[in-house]
N, C-alpha and C positions, 0 to 999 in steps of 0.2 A: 623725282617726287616719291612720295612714300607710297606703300602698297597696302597699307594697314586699313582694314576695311572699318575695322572699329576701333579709334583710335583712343588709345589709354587717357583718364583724366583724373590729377590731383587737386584735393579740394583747394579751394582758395585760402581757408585758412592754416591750413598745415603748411602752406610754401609760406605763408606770412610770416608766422611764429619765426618757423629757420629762418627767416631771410633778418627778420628784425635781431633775431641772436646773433647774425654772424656779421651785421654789418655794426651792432652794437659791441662786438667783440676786434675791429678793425678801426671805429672811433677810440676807444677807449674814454678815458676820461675828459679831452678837449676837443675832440671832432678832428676832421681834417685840418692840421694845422698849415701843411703844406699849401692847403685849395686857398685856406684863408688868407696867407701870408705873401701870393703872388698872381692871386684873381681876386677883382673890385666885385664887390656883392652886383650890381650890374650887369656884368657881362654875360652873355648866356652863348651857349654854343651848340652844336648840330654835329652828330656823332653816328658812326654808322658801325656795329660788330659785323665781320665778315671773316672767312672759313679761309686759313691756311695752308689748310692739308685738305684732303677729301675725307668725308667721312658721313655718320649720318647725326642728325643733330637731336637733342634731346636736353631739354628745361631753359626753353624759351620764355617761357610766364615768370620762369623762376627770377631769371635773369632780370624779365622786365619790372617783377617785382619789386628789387632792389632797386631801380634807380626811382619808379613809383614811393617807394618810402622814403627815399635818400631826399627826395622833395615833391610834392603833387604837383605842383608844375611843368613836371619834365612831362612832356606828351613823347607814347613810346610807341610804334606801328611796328607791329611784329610782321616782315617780309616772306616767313618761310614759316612751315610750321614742325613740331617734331613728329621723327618720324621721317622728316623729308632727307635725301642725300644731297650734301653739296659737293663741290669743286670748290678749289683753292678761285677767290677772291669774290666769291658768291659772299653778297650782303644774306644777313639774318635776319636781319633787326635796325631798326634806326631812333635816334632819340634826338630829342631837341628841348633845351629848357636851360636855369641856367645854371651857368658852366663850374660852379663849385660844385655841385649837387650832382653832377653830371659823374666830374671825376669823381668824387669821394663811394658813388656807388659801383666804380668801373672794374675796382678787382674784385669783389663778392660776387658781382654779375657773371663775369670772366669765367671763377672760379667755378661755381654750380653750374655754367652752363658746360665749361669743358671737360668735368671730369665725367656730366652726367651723358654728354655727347661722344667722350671713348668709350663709356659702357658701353652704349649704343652702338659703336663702331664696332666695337669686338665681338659682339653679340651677333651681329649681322654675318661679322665675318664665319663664325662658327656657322649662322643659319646658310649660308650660302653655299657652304658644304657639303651639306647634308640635304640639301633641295630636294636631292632626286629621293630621297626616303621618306619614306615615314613617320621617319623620327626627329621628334622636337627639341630645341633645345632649353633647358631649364637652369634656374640659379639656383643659388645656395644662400644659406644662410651668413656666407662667409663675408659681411659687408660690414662700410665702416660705421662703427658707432653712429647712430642719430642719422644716418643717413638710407637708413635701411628701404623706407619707402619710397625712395627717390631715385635710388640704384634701380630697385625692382619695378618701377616705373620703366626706367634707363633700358631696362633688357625689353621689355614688352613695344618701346619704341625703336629696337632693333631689332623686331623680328622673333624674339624670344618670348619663353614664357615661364610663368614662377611657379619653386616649388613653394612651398610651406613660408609664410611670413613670421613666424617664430615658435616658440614653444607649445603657443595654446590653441592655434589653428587645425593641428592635425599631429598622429600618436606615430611618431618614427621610432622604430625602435633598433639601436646600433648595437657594436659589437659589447660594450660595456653594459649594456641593458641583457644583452643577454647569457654572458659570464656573470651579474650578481645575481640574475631572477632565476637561472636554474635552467637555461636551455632555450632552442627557437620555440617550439611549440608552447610551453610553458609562461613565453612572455610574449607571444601572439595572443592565449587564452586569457590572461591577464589583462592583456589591454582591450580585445573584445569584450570582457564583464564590465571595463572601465568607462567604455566610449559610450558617446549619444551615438542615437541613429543617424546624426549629419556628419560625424568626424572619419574620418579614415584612419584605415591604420595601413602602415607600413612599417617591413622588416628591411636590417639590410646583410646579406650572408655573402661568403667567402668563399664559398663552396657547395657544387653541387648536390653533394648529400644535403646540406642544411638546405639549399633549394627545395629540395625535397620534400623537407618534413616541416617545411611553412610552408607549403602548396597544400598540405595536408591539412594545414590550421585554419586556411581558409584568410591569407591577408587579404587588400584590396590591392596594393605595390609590392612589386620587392626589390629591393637594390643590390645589383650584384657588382660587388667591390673587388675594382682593381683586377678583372679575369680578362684575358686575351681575345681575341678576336674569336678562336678556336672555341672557345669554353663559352662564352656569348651566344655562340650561335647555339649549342649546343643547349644551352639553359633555353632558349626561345624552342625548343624542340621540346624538352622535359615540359615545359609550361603550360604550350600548349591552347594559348589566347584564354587561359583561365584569368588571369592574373595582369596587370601592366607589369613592364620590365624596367627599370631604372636603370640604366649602367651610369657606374662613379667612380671615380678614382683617376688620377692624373691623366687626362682627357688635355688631348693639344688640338691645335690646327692640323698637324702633321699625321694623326692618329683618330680625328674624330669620325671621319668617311667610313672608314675601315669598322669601327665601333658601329657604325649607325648599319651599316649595309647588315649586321648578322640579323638586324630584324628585331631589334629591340625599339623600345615606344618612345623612350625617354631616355635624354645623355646630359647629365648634369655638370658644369663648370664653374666651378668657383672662383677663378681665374677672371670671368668676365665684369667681377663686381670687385675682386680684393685684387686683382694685378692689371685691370684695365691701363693702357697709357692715354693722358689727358690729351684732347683734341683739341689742337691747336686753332684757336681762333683768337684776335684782338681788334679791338675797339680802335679806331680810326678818327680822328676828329680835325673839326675844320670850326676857327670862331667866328662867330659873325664878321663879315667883311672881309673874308678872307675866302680863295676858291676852295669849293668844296660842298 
């Protein structure tokens, strides 16, 4: 079971919209013609989604939502909730209603629930790493289109937690912000004249020296890109718990320990939302009158 003491929630109607686009984007112009053309409007059937692989699960509601559209009739009982870890042939989910409506919502369902369930799994796997530290693990902005809120849902029911949800929630400032604005301090001071009192800002530097002379500016984060184990630890020494530490830059399973032990706050992965692998789960069905 999960360990999330407060467990993440999407509004209801943000999962509706998606779910009504994507399963309007899988009808197309005549609906399931397959469901049509070899199930009698009658027949209804009793279907159970269950976990192939082990992993941890994430966009249950989502899932449930789609067959809930695909027809009010289908009654869905969520088994497990997100957040929780299954075993291979652990039910999720169970639906019953009838059976064209059933299929026609089976792969949108599938779909959101497994790609947002290997976020979760990959997310886990990085936090599982790094247990014994400090240090958290966080996403990035590196997600797919339109799905942004649902990935970054995806990490926080693995265990993770988010940075920044886009442009206008908080002032990062990279290495191209600070080769046009004229230097790190320069485009620290810039963005402090810029900000409200509730935004943050963050820089992100390459090097110590630039460490440096934005410790001087006064950020709230800084992101130290792409530095060694060696040079990590060594910037959490210059710092000095003035400042959080971000470390970023190609961050694996095989290297995140190592990163997280120098005693930095925060280890960022991009990976967990743009290269996650889909968690294999499928839908299972039995028609009435038939075991199951």
């Amino acid at each position: 079971m999960s360990a999330i003491a407060n467990r993440p929630v999407l509004p209801a109607l943000m999962i509706e919209d998606a779910v009504k686009a994507a399963l309007l984007e899988d009808w197309g112009r005549a609906g399931d013609i397959t469901a049509q053309a070899t199930l009698g409007p009658d027949l209804t059937a009793r279907a159970v989604i269950a976990a192939r692989q082990p992993g941890v699960l994430a966009g249950l509601e989502i899932a449930a939502t789609a067959f809930r559209l695909s027809d009010p009739a289908i009654a869905v009982e969520p088994v497990l909730s997100d957040g929780d870890a299954v075993a291979p042939g652990n039910v999720a989910l169970r639906v019953e209603g009838p059976a064209r409506a059933v299929l026609s919502a089976e792969r949108v369902a599938l779909n959101f629930l497994g790609h947002l369930s290997g976020v979760a799994t990959a997310t886990q796997a990085f936090a599982s790493r790094i247990a014994h530290t400090k240090t958290r693990v966080v996403c990035t902005r590196k997600t797919t289109p339109g799905l942004r809120a649902f990935e970054k849902y995806a990490v926080r029911c693995g265990g993770g937690a988010n940075h920044r949800f886009g442009l206008d929630d908080a002032i990062l400032i990279k290495d191209n912000h600070i080769a046009v604005s004229g230097g790190v301090r320069a485009a620290i001071e810039a963005a402090r004249a810029f900000a409200g009192h509730l935004v943050k800002v963050e820089v992100e530097v390459d090097t110590l020296g630039q460490l440096r002379e934005a410790l001087d500016a006064g950020p709230d984060v800084v992101m130290l890109d792409n530095m060694a184990p060696d040079t990590l630890r060594e910037a959490v020494e210059i710092a000095g718990g003035r400042v959080l530490l971000e470390a970023s830059g190609g961050v694996t399973l095989d290297t995140v320990a190592a990163i997280a032990e120098t005693g930095v706050d925060l280890v960022s992965v991009g990976w967990i939302t743009h290269s996650a692998p889909v968690l294999d789960l499928g839908l299972d069905i039995a028609l009435d009158g038939l075991p199951g």
